[in-house]
C-alpha positions as CSV (number, residue, x, y, z in Angstrom):
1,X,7.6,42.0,24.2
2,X,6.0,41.9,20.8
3,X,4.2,38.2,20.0
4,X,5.9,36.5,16.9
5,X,5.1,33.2,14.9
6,X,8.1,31.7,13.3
7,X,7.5,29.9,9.8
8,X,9.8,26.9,9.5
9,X,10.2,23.9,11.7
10,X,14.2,23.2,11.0
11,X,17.2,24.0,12.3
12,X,16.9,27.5,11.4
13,X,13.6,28.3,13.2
14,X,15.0,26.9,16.4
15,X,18.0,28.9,16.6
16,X,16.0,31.8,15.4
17,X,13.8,31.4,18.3
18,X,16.7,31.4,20.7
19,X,18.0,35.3,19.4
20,X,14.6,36.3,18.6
21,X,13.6,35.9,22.1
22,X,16.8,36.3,24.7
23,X,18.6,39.2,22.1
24,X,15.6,40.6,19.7
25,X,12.9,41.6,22.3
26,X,10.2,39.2,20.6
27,X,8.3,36.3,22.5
28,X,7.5,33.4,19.9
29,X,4.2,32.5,20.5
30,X,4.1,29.2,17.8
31,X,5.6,27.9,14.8
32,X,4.2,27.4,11.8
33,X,4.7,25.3,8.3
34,X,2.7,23.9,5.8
35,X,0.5,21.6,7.1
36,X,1.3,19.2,4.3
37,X,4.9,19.4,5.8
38,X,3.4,19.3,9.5
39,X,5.3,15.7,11.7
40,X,4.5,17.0,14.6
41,X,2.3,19.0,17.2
42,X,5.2,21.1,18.8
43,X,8.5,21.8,18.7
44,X,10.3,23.4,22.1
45,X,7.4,23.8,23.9
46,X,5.9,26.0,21.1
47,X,2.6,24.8,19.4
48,X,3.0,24.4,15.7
49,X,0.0,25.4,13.6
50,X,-0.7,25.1,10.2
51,X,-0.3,28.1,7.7
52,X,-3.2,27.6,6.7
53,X,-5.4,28.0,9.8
54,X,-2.5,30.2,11.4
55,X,-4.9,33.2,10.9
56,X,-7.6,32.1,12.9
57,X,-5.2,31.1,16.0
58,X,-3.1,34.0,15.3
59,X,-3.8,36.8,13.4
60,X,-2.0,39.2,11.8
61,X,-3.6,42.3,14.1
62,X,-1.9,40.4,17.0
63,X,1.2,38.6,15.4
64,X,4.4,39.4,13.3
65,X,6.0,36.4,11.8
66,X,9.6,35.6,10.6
67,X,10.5,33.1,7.7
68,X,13.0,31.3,8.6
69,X,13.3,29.4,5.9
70,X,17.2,28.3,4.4
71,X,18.6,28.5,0.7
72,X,16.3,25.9,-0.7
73,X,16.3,26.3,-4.5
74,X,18.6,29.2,-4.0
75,X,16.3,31.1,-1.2
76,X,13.2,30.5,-3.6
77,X,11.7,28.4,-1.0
78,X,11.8,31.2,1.4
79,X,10.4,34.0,-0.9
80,X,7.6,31.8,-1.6
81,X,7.0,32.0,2.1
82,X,7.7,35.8,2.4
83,X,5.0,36.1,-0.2
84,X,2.7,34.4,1.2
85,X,3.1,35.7,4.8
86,X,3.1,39.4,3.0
87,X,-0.4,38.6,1.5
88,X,-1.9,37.2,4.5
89,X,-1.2,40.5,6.3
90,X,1.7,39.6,8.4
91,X,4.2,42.0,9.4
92,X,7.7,40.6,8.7
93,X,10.4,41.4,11.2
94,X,13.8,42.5,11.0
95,X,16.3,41.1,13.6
96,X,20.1,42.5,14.0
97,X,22.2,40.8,16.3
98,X,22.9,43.3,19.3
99,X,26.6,41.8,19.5
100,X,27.1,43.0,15.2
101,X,28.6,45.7,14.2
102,X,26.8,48.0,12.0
103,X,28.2,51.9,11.4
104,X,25.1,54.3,10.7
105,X,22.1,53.6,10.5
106,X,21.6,50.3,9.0
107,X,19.0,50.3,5.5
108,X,17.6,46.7,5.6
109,X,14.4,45.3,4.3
110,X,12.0,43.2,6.4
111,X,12.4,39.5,7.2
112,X,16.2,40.4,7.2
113,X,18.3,38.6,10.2
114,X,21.6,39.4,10.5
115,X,24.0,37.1,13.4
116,X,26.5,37.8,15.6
117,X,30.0,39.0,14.6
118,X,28.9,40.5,11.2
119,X,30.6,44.2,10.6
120,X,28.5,45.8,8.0
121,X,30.4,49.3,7.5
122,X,28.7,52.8,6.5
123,X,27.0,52.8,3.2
124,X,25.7,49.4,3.0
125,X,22.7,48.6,2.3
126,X,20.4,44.9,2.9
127,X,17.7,43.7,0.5
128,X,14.7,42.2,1.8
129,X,14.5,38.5,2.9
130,X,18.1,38.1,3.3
131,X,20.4,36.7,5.8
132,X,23.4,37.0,6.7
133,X,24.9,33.9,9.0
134,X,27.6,34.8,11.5
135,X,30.8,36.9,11.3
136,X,30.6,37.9,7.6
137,X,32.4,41.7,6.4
138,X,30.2,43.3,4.4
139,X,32.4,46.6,3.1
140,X,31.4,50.1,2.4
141,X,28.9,51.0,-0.1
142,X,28.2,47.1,-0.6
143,X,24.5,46.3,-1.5
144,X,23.2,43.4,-0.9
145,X,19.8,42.6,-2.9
146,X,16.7,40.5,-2.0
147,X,16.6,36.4,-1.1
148,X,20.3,36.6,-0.5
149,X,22.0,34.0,1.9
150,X,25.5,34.8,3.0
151,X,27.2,31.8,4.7
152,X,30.0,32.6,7.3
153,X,33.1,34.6,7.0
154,X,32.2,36.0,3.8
155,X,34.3,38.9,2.8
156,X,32.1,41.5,0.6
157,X,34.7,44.5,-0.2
158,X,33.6,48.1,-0.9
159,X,31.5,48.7,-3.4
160,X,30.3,45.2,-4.1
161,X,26.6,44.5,-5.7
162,X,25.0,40.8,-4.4
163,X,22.0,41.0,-7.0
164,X,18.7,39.2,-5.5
165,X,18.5,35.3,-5.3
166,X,22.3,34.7,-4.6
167,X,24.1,31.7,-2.1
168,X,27.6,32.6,-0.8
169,X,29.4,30.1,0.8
170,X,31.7,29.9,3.7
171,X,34.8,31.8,3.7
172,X,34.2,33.1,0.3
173,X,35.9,36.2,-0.7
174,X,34.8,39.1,-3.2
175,X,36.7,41.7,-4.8
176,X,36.1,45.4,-4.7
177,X,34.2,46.9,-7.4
178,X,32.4,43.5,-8.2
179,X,28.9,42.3,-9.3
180,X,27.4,39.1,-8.4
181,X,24.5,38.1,-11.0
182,X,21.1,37.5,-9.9
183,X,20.4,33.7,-8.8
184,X,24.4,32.8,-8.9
185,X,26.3,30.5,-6.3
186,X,29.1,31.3,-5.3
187,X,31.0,28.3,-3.7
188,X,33.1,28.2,0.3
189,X,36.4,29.5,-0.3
190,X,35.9,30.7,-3.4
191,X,37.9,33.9,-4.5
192,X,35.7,36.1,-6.9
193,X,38.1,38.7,-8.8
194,X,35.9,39.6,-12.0
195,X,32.2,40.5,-12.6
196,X,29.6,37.3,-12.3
197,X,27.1,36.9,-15.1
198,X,23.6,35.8,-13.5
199,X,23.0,32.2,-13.1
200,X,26.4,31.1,-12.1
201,X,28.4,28.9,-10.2
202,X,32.1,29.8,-9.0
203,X,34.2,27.9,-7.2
204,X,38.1,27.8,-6.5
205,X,40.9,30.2,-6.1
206,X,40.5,32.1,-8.0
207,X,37.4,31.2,-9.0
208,X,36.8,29.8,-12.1
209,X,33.1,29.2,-13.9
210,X,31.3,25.5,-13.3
211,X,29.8,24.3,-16.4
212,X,26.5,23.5,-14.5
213,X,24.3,26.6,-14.5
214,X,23.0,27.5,-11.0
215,X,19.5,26.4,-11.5
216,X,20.4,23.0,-12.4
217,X,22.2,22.2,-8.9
218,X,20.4,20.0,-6.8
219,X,21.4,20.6,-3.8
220,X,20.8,23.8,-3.3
């Protein structure tokens, strides 16, 4: 079993922990976080160490990591954290649920993690950084870009382009044929039937343009 640290200390490191370990192969050896961000000294019986003395405890000869960081600031928080991790030598890992269904071989970047129920058919292709929460569709010849965060049930139809730095919400559906602009948001339940300029925010059926840019949401 290959020895991982998991950044992150919320809700999405400890259910990463769970598929990492009984699905992915990987034994999680500690967390780790900022220590600025640091409350505590463990977290399910895993030590957590500070990023910045993560090296010395476990180095990157020894130990690939995985970000699991959310959407903060529409998944900026997380790249931050791939950066960083990249330039401290750590190899970032790639995890595919075994119980998803992916046609062909699957072209993904690292610190990708992909849940159950997902159906990604032939063609498509993953971004680094990205995930991709449970039972989404992503169609033929979709690509997904880089920082992405797909809620669940998300329908992406053939053909689709996610540019890099995009949120889709739950149950959101995209046409066929469309692009999503880098850093939009794309609200749960929205229907998306035209192209997306960068920087927006759709919601509705079918969706209609927010005045509030993307970057100017604050809770996201």
């Amino acid at each position: 079993m290959k020895k991982l640290v998991i950044f992150g200390t919320g809700d999405f490191a400890r259910v990463a922990k769970v598929y990492l370990e009984e699905d992915g192969g990987y034994h999680v050896a500690a967390f780790t976080a900022h220590e600025k961000y640091i409350t505590a000294t463990e977290l399910l019986g895993r030590h957590i160490v500070p990023f910045e003395l993560l090296a010395q405890q476990y180095p990157p000869s020894e130990y690939a990591m995985f970000a699991a960081i959310g959407f903060s600031r529409l998944n900026r928080a997380r790249a931050e954290v791939y950066d960083a991790a990249k330039a401290a030598g750590y190899e970032l890992v790639r995890y595919v649920c075994s119980k998803a269904v992916v046609w062909g071989d699957l072209t993904a970047g690292d610190n990708v993690f992909v849940f159950e129920n997902n159906v990604i058919q032939p063609y498509a292709t993953i971004g680094y950084d990205t995930i991709l929460w449970s039972g989404n569709h992503i169609g033929h010849d979709a690509r997904i870009g880089n920082h992405c965060f797909l809620s669940s049930h998300v329908v992406v139809s053939g053909h689709v382009t996610v540019e890099d730095h995009c949120f889709i919400g739950v149950n959101a559906t995209i046409r066929d044929g469309i692009t999503i602009g880098a850093g939009s948001v794309i609200g749960a339940g929205a229907v998306i039937t035209k192209h997306v300029a960068p920087g927006s925010v759709m919601k509705g059926i079918p969706a209609e343009l927010s005045p509030v840019p993307s970057h100017r949401l604050k809770a996201i």
